[in-house]
C-alpha positions in Angstrom: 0.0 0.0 0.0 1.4 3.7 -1.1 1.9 6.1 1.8 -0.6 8.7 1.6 0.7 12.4 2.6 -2.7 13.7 1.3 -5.5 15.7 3.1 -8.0 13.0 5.3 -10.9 12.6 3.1 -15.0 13.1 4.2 -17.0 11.0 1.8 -20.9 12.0 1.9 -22.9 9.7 0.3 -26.5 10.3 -1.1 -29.8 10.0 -0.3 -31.1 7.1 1.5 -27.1 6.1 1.5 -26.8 6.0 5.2 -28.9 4.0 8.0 -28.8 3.3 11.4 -30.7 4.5 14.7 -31.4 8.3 13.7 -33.2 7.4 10.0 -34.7 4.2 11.8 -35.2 3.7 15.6 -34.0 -0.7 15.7 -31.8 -0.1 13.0 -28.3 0.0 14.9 -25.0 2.0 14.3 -24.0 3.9 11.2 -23.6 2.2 7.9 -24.3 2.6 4.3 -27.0 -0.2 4.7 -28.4 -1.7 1.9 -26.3 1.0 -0.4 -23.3 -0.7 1.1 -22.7 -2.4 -2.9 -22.5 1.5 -4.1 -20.4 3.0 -1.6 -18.0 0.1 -0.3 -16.3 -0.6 -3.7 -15.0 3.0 -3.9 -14.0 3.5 0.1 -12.0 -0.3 -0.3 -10.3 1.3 -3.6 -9.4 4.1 -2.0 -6.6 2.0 0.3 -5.0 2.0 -3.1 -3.6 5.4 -2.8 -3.3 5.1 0.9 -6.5 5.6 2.5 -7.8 3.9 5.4 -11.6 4.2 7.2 -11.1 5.9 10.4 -7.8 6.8 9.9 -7.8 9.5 7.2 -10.7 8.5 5.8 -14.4 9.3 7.3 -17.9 8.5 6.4 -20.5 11.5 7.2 -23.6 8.9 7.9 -26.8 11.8 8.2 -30.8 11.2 8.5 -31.5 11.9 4.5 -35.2 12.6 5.5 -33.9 16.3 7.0 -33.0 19.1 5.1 -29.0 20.6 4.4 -28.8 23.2 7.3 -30.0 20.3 9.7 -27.0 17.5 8.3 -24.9 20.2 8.4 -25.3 21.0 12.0 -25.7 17.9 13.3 -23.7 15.5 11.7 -20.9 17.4 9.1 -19.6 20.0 11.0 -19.2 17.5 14.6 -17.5 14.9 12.0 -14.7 18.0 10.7 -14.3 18.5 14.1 -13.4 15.3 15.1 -11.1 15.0 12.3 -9.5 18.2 12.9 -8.7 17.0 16.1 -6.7 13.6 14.8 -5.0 15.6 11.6 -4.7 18.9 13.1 -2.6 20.7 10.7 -4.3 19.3 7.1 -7.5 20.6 5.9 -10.3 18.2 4.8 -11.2 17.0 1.0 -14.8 16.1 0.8 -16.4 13.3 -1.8 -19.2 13.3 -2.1 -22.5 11.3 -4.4 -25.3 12.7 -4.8 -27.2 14.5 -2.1 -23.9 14.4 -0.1 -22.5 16.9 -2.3 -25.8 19.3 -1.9 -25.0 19.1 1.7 -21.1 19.7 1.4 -21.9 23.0 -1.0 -24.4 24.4 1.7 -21.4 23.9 4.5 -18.8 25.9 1.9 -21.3 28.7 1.1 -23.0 28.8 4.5 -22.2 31.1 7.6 -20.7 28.5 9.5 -17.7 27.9 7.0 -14.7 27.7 9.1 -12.2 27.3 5.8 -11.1 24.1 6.8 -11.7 22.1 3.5 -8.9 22.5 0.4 -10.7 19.9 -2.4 -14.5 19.5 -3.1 -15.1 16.4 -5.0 -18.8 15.7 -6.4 -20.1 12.8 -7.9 -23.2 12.4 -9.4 -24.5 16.1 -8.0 -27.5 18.3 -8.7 -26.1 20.6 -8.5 -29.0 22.6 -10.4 -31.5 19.8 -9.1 -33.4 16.9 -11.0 -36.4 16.1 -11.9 -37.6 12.9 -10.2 -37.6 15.0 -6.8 -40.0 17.4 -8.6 -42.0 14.4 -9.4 -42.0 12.9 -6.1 -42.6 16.3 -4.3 -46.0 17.1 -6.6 -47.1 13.6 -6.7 -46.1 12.5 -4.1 -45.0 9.3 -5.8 -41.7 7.7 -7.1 -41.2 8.3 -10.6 -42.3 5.4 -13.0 -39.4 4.1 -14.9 -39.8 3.3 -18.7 -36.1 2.1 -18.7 -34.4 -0.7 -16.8 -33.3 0.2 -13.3 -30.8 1.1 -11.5 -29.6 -0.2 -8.1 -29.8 3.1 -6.4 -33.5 3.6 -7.5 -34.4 0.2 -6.0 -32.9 1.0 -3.1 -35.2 4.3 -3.5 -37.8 2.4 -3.4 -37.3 -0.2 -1.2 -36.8 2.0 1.5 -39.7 4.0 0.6 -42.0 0.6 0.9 -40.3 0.0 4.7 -41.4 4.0 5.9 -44.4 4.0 4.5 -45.9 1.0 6.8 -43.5 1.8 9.4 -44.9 5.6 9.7 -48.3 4.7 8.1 -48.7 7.3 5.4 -49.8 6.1 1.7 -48.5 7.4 -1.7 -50.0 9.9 -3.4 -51.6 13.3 -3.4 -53.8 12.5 -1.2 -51.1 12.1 1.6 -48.8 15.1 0.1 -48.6 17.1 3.4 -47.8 14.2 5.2 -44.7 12.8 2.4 -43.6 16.7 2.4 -43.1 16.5 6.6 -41.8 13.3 6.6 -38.7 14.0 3.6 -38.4 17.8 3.4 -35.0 17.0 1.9 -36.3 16.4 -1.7 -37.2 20.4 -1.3 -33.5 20.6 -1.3 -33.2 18.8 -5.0 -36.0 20.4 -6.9 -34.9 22.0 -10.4 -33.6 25.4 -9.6 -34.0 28.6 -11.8 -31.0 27.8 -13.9 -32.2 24.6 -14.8 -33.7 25.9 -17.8 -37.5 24.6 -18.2 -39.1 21.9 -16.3 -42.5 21.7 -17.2 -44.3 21.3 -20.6 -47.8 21.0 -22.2 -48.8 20.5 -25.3 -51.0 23.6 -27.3 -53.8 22.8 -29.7 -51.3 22.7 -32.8 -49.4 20.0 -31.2 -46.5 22.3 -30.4 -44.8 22.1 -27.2 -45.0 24.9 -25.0 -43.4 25.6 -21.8 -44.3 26.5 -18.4 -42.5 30.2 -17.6 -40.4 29.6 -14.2 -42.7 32.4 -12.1 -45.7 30.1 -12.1 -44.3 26.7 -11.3 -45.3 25.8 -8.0 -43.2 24.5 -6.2 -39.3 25.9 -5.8 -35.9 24.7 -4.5 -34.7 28.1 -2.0 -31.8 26.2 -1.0 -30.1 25.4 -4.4 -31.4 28.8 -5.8 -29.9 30.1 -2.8 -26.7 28.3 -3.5 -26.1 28.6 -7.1 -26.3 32.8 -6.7 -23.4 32.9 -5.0 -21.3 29.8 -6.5 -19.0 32.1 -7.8 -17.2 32.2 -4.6 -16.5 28.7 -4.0 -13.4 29.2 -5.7 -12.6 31.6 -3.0 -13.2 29.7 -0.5 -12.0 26.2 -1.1 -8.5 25.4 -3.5 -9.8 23.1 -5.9 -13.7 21.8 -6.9 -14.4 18.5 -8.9 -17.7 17.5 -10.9 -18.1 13.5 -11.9 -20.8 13.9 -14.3 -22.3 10.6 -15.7 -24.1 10.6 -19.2 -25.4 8.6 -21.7 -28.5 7.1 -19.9 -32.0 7.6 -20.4 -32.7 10.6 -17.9 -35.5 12.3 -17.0 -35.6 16.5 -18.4 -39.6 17.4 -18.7 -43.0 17.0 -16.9 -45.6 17.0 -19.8 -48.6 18.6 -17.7 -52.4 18.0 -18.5 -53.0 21.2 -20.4 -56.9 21.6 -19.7 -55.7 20.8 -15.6 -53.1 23.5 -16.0 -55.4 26.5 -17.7 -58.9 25.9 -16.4 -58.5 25.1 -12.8 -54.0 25.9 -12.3 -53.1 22.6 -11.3 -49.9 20.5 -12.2 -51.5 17.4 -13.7 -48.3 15.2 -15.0 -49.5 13.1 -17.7 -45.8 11.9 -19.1 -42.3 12.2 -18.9 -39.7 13.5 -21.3 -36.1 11.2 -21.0 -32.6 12.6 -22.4 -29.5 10.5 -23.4 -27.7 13.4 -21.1 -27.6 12.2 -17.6 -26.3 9.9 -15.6 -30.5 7.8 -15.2 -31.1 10.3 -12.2 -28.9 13.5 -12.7 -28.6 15.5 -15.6 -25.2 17.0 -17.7 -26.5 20.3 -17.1 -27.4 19.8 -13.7 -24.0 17.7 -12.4 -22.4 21.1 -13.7 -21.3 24.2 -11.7 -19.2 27.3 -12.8 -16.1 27.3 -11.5 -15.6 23.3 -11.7 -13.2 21.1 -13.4 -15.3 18.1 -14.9 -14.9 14.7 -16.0 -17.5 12.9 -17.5 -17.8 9.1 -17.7 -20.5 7.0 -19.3 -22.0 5.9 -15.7 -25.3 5.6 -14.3 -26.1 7.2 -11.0 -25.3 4.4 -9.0 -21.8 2.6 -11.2 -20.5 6.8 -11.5 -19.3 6.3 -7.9 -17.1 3.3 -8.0 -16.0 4.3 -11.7 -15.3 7.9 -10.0 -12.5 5.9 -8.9 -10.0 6.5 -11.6 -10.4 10.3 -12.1 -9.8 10.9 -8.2 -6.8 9.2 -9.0 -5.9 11.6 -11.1 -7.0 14.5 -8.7 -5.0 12.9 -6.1 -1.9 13.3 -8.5 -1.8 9.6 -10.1 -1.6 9.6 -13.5 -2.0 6.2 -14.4 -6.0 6.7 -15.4 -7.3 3.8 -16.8 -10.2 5.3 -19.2 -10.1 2.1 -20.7 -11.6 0.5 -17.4 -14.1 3.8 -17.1 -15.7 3.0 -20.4 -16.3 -1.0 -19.6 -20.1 -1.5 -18.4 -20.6 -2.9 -15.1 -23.3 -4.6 -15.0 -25.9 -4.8 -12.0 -28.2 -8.0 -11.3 -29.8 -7.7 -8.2 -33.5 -9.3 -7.3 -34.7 -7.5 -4.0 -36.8 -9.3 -1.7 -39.0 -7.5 0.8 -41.3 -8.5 3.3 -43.3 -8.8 6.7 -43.1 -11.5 8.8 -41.1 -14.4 9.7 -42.6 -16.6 6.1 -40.2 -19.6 4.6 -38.8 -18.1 1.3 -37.6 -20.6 -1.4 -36.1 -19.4 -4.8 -35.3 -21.4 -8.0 -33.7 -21.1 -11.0 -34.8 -23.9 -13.8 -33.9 -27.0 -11.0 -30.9 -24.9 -9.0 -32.0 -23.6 -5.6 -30.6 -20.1 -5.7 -31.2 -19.5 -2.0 -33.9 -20.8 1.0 -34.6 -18.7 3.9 -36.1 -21.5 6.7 -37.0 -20.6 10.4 -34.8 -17.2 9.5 -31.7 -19.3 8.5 -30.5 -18.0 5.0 -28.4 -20.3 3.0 -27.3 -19.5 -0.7 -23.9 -19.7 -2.3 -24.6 -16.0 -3.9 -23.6 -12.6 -2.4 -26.3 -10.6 -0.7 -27.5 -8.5 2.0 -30.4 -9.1 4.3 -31.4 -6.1 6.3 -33.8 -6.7 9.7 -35.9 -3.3 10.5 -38.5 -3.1 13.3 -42.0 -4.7 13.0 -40.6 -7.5 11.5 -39.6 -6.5 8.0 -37.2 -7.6 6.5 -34.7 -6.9 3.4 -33.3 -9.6 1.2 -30.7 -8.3 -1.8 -29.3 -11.0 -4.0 -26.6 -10.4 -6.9 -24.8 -12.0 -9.4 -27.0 -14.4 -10.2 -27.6 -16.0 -13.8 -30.2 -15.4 -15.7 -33.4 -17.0 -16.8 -36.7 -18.1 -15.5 -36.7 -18.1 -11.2 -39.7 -19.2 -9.5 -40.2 -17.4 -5.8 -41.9 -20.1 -3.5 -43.5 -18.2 -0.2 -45.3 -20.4 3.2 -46.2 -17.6 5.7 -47.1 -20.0 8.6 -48.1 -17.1 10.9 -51.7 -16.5 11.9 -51.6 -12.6 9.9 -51.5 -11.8 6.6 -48.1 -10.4 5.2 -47.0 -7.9 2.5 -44.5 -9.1 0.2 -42.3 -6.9 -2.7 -39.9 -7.9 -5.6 -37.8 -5.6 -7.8 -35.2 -6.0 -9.9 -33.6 -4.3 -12.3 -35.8 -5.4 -15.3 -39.2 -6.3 -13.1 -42.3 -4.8 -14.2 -43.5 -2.6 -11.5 -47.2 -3.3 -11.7 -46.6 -7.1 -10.8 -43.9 -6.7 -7.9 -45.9 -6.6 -4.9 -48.2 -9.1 -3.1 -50.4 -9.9 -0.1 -50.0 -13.2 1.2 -53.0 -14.7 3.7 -52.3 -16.1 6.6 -51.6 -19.8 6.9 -50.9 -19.8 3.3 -48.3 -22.5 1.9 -46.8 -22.7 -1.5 -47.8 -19.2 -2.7 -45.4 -18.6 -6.1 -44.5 -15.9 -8.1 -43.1 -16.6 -11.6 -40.0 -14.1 -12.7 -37.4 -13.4 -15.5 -33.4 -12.1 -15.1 -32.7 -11.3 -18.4 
């Protein structure tokens, strides 16, 4: 391993990239959770250069349901401090994905700065927000996919499906107040005024016409807040990175209901308009930021991080990029498993027996994660598996009925999620890994 000489390193990972106690009470200590497969493969790379988890290198783990200011104060700045304390003449570096780097550009503008961080590294930031939290925010409801997954918006909405029972609030306008109290941190990654247009609607010629910025309802004040004064980061900080991922179906517009919009003034979303410029979650425009050096790879939102690998590399001085091994496709498989319940879980490929879950024992010869949260759900993740045709075989021998959801990368969402009665044996759900 190389000696490193380098600043100590913050990484901040994204939303819903950190769990324990604070997000949910039962959950235990700090840890990336079920995003452990997105953030560990970077933080283990990082010993290559000579970095080493509580030594010079820190996690910032933070309640994702709160808003900037409150991560900041509460978890960020106690975290610099403690690290200040073990590497008392270095400043900080801060990596960041996501969200993480919304949080870290909110400590650097903010009041509180105390000019204790040289490099600003952001992967995968929206910087001038995204669409799928303007969705969520009006809709209150995930944004349907028309493209294959990603792991990090499976993870979405897995934990989405654990809060809502757990804090028994539904999806849906309906519920909006409640979804808005509950994760006033997607107010912190709505589209900002430079975004450029949002929302759309279609006149009676057919043309497209947009919505003018003044009368969309709903507005990001942190962001818009932020980006008025990014000119001065450069003042403030030595050196500021953007990871920007492209080439992945991304979302740009809401297409609105026009007769909604103009009769009664309501945001009616009817479809959404993809791009080829993003990273699946985070647009080109939107991962950039004046000021910034960039690199862009052809990553989703959830490979850009361990693929980030290489150009911090370079950052960090080492010259030996290997482009060649940013351009090669990673390729996620994962079937997620969720449910209520203590049930007997059996799954099959053809006639192999990918994994059995008896009496709470799990035995499989594949890697996965399986994540125990209060009230007796649980979280099964399973990767690397082959393809084909699996059969899921469920007996819920308990006396209540349970809940039970699948996704995948490629799984319909319509058909992923089941009631099972109680007493029930040999329930089976038929799916494909293509």
């Amino acid at each position: 391993m190389k000696k490193c000489n380098q600043n100590p390193i913050i990484f901040i990972p994204g939303l819903m990239g950190s769990m324990g106690n604070d997000v949910i009470e039962g959950t235990g200590e700090w840890s990336f959770g079920v995003a452990r497969w997105i953030y560990d493969p970077l933080l283990d790379r990082l010993s290559e250069i000579g970095y080493q988890k509580n030594d010079n290198l820190f996690v910032c783990y933070y309640d994702w349901r709160k808003q900037s200011d409150y991560t900041i104060e509460k978890y960020l700045i106690p975290l610099i401090h403690k690290v200040k304390e073990k590497h008392p003449n270095k400043k900080i570096d801060l990596i960041c994905h996501s969200m993480g780097g919304i949080v870290a550009r909110a400590y650097i503008q903010g009041w509180n700065f105390q000019h204790d961080i040289d490099k600003l590294i952001m992967i995968g930031t929206p910087n001038k927000g995204s669409i799928e939290s303007y969705y969520l925010w009006s809709t209150g409801r995930l944004m349907p996919s028309k493209n294959k997954r990603t792991l990090d918006k499976l993870i979405t909405a897995g934990y989405m499906w654990i809060l809502q029972r757990l804090m028994n609030f539904s999806f849906g306008i309906e519920d909006l107040g409640r979804i808005h109290a509950t994760f006033p941190s997607m107010e912190d990654l709505l589209p900002t005024w430079d975004y450029g247009d949002i929302l759309c609607y279609e006149d009676e010629g057919g043309e497209w016409r947009t919505v003018p910025k003044y009368y969309i309802k709903y507005k990001n004040y942190l962001l818009n807040r932020l980006n008025e004064t990014a000119d001065f980061i450069p003042y403030k900080i030595n050196e500021m990175y953007c990871i920007i991922g492209c080439n992945h179906p991304t979302s740009q517009y809401l297409m609105l209901d026009k007769e909604k919009l103009f009769k009664e003034g309501e945001e009616v979303i009817v479809d959404i308009v993809d791009t080829l410029d993003g990273d699946s979650t985070v647009l080109i425009k939107s991962g950039e930021i004046e000021g910034a050096d960039y690199f862009y790879l052809k990553s989703d939102h959830r490979k850009i991080v361990e693929e980030s690998y290489e150009c911090i590399k370079r950052i960090y001085g080492y010259q030996d990029m290997d482009m060649k091994g940013i351009e090669e496709e990673m390729e996620d498989k994962t079937v997620h498993l969720l449910f209520s319940g203590d049930p007997n879980v059996v799954i099959v490929n053809e006639d192999n027996i990918i994994i059995t879950i008896i009496k709470g024992q799990i035995k499989t010869s594949y890697p996965y994660i399986y994540e125990n949260f209060p009230e007796e759900h649980k979280w099964l993740v399973l990767k690397d598996i082959p393809k084909g045709n699996y059969t899921l075989t469920i007996d819920n021998p308990s006396d209540k009925a349970i809940d039970v959801m699948m996704l995948s990368e490629d799984m319909k969402e319509e058909k992923n999620h089941r009631s099972i009665k109680a007493h029930q044996e040999n329930f089976t759900l038929y799916f494909e890994i293509m």
